[in-house]
N, C-alpha and C positions, 0 to 999 in steps of 0.2 A: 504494500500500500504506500502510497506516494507523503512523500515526509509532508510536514505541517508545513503551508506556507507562511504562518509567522515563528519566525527566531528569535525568541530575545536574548541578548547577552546578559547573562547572571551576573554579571556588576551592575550594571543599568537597573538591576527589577531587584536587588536585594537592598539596594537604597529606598531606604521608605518605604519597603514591600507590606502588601496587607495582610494581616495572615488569614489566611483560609479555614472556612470552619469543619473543611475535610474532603475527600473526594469518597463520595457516594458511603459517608461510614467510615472510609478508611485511612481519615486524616487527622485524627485525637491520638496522644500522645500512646503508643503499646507499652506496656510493661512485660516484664521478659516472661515473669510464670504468671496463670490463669489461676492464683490460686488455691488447684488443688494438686498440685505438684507437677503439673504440664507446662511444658515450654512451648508456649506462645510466638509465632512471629507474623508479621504480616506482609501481604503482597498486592503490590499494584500492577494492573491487571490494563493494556493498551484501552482506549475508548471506544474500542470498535466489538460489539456483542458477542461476534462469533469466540474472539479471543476470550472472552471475561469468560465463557462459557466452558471454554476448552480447560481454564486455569483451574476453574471451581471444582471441575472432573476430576483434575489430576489432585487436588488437596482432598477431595472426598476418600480416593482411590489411596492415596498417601496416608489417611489416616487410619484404613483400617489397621492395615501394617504398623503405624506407630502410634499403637496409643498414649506415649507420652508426648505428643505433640501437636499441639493446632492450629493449622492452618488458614488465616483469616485475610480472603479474597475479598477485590473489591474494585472496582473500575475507576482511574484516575479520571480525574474534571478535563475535558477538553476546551472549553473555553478558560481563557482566552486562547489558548494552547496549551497542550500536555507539558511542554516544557516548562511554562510557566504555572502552571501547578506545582510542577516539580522543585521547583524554583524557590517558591511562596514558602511551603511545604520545608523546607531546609532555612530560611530564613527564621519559622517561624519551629523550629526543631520539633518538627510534626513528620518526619519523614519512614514511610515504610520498612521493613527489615530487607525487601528485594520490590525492584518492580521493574518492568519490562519495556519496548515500546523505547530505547535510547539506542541512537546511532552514535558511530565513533565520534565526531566531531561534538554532539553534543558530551557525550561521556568526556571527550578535553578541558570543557568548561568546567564539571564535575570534579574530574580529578583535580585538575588547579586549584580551585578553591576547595582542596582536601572532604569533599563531601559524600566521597566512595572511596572504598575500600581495593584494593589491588587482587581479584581475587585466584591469581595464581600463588600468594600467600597462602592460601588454605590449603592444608593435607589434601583434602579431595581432591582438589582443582584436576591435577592427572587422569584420576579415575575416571572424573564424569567425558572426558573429551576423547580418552582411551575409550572407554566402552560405545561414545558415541560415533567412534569412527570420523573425530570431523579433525583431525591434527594439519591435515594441507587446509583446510579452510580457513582455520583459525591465525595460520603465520600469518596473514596483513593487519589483522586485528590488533597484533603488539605495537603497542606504544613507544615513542623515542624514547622513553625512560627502562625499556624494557620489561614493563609491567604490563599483565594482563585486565584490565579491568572492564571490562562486557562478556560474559558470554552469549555469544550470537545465537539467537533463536531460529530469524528465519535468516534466509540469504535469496533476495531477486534478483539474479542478475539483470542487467538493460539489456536487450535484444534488440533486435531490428526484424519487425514484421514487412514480406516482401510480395507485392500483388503477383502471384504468379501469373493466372491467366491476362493480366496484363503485359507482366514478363514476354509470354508467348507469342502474344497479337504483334509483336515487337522485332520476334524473329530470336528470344534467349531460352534457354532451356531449362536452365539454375539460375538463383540468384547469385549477383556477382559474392564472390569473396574478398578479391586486391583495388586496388584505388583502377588501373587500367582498364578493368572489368567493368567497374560500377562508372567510370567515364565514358564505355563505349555504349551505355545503358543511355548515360546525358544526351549523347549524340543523336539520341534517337527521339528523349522524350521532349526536349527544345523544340521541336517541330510538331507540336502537340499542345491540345488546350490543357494539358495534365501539369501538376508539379513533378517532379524527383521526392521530394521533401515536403508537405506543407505544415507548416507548424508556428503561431502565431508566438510560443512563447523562444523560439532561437532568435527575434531579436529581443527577448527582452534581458535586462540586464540584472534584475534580479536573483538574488545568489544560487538559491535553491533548484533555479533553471538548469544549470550548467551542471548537476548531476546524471539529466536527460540526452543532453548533446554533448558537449567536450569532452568529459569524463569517460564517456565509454571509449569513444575512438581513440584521444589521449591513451588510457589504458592498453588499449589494443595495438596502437603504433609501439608504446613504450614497453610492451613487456609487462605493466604492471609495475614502472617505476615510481616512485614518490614524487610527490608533485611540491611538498614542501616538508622537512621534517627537524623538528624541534621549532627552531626560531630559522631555519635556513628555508631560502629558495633553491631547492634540488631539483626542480624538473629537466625531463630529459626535453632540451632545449632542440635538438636537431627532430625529436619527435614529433615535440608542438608545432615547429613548423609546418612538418609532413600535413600535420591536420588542418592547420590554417592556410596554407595553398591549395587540399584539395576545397575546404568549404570556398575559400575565396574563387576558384574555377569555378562550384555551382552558381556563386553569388554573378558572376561572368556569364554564363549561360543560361540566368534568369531561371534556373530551375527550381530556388526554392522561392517558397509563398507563405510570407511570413503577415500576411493577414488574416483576419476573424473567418473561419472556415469551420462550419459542421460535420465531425466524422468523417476528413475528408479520403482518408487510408478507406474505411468502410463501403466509403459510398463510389470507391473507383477514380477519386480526384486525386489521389497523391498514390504514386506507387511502392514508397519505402516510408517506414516510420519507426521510432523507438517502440521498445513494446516491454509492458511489464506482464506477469502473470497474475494480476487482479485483472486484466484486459478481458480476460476468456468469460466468468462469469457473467457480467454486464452484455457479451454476443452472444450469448447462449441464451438471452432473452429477447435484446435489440436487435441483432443480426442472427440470428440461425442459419442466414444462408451463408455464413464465414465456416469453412471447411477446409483445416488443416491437408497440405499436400494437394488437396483442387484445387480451391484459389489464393491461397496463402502461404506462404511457409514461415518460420523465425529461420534468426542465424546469427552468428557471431559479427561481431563487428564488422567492418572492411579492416584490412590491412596494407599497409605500404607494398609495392610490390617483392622489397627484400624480403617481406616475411610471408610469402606466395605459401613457402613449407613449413611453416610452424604447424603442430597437431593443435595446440592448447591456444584459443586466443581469449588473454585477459578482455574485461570488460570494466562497467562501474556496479556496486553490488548498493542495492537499495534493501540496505540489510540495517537490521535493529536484537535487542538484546540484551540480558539480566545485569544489572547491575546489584551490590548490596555497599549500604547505607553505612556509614561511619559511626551513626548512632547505636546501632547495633552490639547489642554485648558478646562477651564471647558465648555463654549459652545461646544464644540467640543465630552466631554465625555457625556455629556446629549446627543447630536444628535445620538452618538454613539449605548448606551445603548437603546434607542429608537429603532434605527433599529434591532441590536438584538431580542429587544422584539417580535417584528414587526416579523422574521425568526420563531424564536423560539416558537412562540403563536398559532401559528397553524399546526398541525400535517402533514395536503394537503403538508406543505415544505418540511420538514422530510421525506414523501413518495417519492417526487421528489427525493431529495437527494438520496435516496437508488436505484430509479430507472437512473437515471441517471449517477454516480459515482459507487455504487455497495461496497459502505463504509455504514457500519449500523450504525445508528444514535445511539448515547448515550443518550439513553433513558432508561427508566428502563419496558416499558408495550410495546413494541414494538409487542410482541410475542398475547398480550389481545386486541388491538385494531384494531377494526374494518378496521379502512384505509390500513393498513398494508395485514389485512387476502388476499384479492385475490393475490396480488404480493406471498406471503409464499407459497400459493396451490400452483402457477408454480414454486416454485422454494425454495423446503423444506429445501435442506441443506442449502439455508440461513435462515432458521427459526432459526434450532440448534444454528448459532452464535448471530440470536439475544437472543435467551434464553439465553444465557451465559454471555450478557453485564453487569447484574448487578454484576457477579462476576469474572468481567475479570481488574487484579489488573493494572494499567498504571507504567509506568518507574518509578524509583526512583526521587525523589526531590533535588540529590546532585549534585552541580554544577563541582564535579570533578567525574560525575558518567561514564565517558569515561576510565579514568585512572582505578579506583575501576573495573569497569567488567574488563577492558584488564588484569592486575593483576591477577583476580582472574582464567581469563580463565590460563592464564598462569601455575599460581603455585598448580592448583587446577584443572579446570574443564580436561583440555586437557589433562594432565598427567591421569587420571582418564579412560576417554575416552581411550586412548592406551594404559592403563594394564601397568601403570607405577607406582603407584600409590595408596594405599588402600584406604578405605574410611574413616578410622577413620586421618591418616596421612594427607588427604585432607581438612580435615575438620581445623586442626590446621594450615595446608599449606592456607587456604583459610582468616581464621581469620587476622593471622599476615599480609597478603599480603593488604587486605581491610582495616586494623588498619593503616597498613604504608602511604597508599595511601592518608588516610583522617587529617594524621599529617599535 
């Protein structure tokens, strides 16, 4: 599900923050025992039903197994935003034992302001990632400091959904894979009332945009290299380029359409778009006539042409994940870790999860194991995103990674996008703007 488009910076909202009189129940202060000798914790639960439902499952199921411990679910406030619940909630030391629903860049601001706990610190931490088979997913997830603090729940990678039977009318047979391929696709559709791309928010410069478009293809040009890490600008600079020559060619051949457009992927007006795997539910009601392999396919990003033979192409992973609270005692983080294990120890949950949410688990064998196979046969193009979890890179780790994108789309992507802008100009326009940002 597509991150919140308000971000606040936890310095800005802890200044004079109000405190909250709880999210659904779950925001008065826990005490560690219930007492009658049970260790108590609690957990906040994303704002979206299906999840709240899925958690409650797993604490009902968790507590037969332990009855010295209770598990107290409850759905964080989403207005004004879940972050800003979260926020509020720590300001006003009201915050949860774990709760769910944080991406890495958020978890930055968190850890900064020491308001989570590091949780490859705990004994368990091995266990629960061992048994869940997710150890290649999890290496981006590490922090410049070298600590782990999320464990990632789900992992979406950004795909690219591709109109096939438009493909064909065109005279292609696959959708392209390398920049060459997907230019000789340009060639064709310039000459047509069709976009390549239509997408209203690649001009806009707003931060959370650039998770959709730059991020993946960046990813995929780079290998998956860091785009900024600690206080350093580290991106792979001959990559960025790669990508902003080829958008700036589409922005040249008028192929993208960065105007107010209805479904235009859907309805046959755009022949390539980003694509998440919340996309399928919503056409399984609006489009039924969207048919994986007939007129659609997904697929891994484009690639430069040097990397024509890579097998694995990184992406950007629209991925979220547990944190626990620094308020938390040690009774409290042992109970904690416990229950994790308890979710995470058995795959039966992970199938739930996906069947129920429609978020793929960050696993790394999702695609080789047996539990998962029936669910895949009815429903293949979620296979393609779990194949892609092990190499679908998560947000950056910087606690000013709001400012850093909005900057960059500014002085860099957006200018690019509307043919304002070269690539090699973008490139130094992008440096300085990410440099300033992290002073």
């Amino acid at each position: 599900m597509k991150m919140k488009k308000l971000i606040i910076g936890i310095s800005s909202l802890l200044v004079g923050a109000i405190i909250l009189s709880g999210c659904s129940g779950g925001g008065e202060q826990k005490e560690s025992g219930s007492g009658d000798g049970k260790t108590k914790i609690t957990f906040w639960a994303a704002p979206n039903p299906p999840q709240l439902k899925y958690w409650e499952e797993m604490a009902k199921e968790f507590e037969k197994e332990n009855k010295d411990i209770i598990v107290e679910v409850s759905q964080m406030k989403e207005s004004p935003s879940s972050e800003a619940t979260i926020q509020s909630a720590i300001a006003s030391n009201t915050t949860p034992t774990l709760s769910e629903n944080i991406n890495r860049s958020f978890a930055a601001q968190l850890a900064a302001s020491k308001a989570i706990l590091p949780l490859d610190k705990q004994s368990q931490f091995s266990s629960v990632t061992d048994s869940r088979n997710m150890n290649k997913t999890i290496e981006s997830w590490k922090f410049s400091d070298g600590s782990q603090y999320v464990l990632p729940v789900y992992s979406n990678p950004i795909l690219f959904g591709w109109r096939l039977d438009i493909l064909k009318e065109m005279g292609f047979d696959q959708a392209p894979k390398t920049y060459s391929e997907l230019l000789k696709v340009v060639e064709k559709v310039k000459d047509t009332d069709r976009a390549l791309w239509a997408k209203k928010d690649l001009a806009d410069p707003t931060a959370w945009m650039r998770w959709f478009d730059f991020f993946p293809l960046y990813n995929a040009a780079s290998n998956g290299a860091n785009f900024v890490e600690g206080n350093q600008f580290v991106a792979d600079e001959e990559a960025m380029k790669e990508v902003f020559d080829l958008m700036s060619t589409l922005a040249k051949n008028k192929v993208l359409r960065t105007g107010e457009a209805t479904d235009p992927f859907e309805n046959g007006d755009s022949v390539m778009t980003d694509l998440g795997p919340w996309t399928f539910p919503n056409w399984a009601e609006k489009y039924p006539e969207m048919e994986f392999g007939k007129n659609y396919t997904v697929t891994a990003p484009v690639v430069p042409d040097a990397l024509a033979d890579e097998e694995q192409v990184s992406t950007y992973a629209d991925a979220k994940g547990i944190v626990m609270y620094a308020k938390a005692t040690e009774e409290e983080q042992e109970a904690a870790m416990k229950f994790l294990e308890f979710v995470f120890g058995d795959e039966k949950n992970d199938m739930k999860l996906l069947e129920m949410t429609s978020l793929i688990p960050a696993r790394d064998d999702a695609t080789e194991n047996n539990a998962f196979k029936e669910y895949f046969d009815k429903n293949p193009a979620m296979e393609v995103y779990a194949e892609n979890v092990p190499y679908a890179v998560p947000a950056m780790d910087n606690e000013n990674y709001n400012e850093i994108q909005q900057v960059f789309g500014e002085q860099a992507w957006v200018p690019v996008v509307r043919g304002e802008k070269d690539a090699a100009k973008a490139v130094e326009s992008a440096k300085k703007a990410v440099e300033g940002a992290l002073q």
